[in-house]
C-alpha positions, 0 to 999 in steps of 0.5 A: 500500500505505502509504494501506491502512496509514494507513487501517486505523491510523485505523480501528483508532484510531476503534475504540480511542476508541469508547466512550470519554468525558472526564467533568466537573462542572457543579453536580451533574450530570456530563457526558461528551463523546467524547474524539475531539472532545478535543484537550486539557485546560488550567487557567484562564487569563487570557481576552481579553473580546470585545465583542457576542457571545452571553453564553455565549462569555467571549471568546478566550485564546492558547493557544501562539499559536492563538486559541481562542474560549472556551465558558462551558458552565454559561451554554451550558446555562442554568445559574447562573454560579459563580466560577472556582476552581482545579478550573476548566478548559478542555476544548479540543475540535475541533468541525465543524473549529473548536477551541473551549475549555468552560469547566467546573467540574471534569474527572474522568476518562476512562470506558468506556461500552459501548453497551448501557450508553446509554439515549436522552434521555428524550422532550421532552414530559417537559420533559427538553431533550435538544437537546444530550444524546445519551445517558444512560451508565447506570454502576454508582453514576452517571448520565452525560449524553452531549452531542452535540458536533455540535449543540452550537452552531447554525450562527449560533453557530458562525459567531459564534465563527468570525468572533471567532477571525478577527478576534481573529487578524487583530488579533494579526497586526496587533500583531505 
């Protein structure tokens, strides 16, 4: 009886977050990401360089003893690196089990989008590169482009940042 119980509160609660999108800045433009790929949400903070990885990976930072590989987005998306401010932050998400942290220019706020408020990408031979991009959330006064967390990063990036976290873990151990 208790495992139909724990199955239906994680039904209910998939059912509470569908729809729903933590939105941010980059440049001008804003994003939404499902807030079930979110664990949390931190301020900048000192990031540990890592050496021969993509240029889009910053490096790693200790977050209450995990170490979590860090994803400049505006790099990731092929846009001009800006300097850090104080609206800079750090969505921590869960991606195919790996916690990942994104570096983006500001968080906004926790949105609603209904489904029939999402229009997909327009095609490729608009030019439009949606490999990223699995909607657009149309909202009265705004435009919201929807990534699609699971093709974020190829299976080479991923490994990447898994074998970073890994290393970075067995050194910290090793220093302990």
């Amino acid at each position: 009886m208790n495992d139909l119980i724990e199955t239906n509160d994680e039904v209910q609660e998939e059912d509470l977050q569908h729809g729903r999108y933590l939105t941010f800045s980059l440049d001008n433009e804003v994003f939404g990401i499902e807030i079930s790929y979110v664990n949390e949400i931190v301020g900048m903070q000192k990031i540990n360089d890592v050496p021969e990885v993509s240029n889009f990976v910053k490096g790693i930072i200790n977050l209450r003893g995990n170490i979590i590989p860090v994803i400049d987005m505006r790099i990731k998306f092929k846009k001009q690196p800006c300097e850090y401010d104080e609206r800079t932050c750090i969505i921590i998400v869960n991606i195919n089990g790996i916690s990942a942290g994104l570096i983006v220019d500001k968080v906004a706020e926790v949105i609603s989008i209904e489904d029939s408020e999402i229009a997909p990408p327009p095609d490729f031979r608009t030019g439009f590169q949606s490999r990223y991009i699995n909607g657009i959330g149309k909202l009265k006064d705004k435009v919201v482009l929807l990534i699609d967390c699971d093709k974020l990063f190829r299976d080479d990036e991923l490994e990447e940042i898994t074998a970073e976290k890994e290393k970075a873990e067995i050194q910290e151990n090793e220093n302990s």
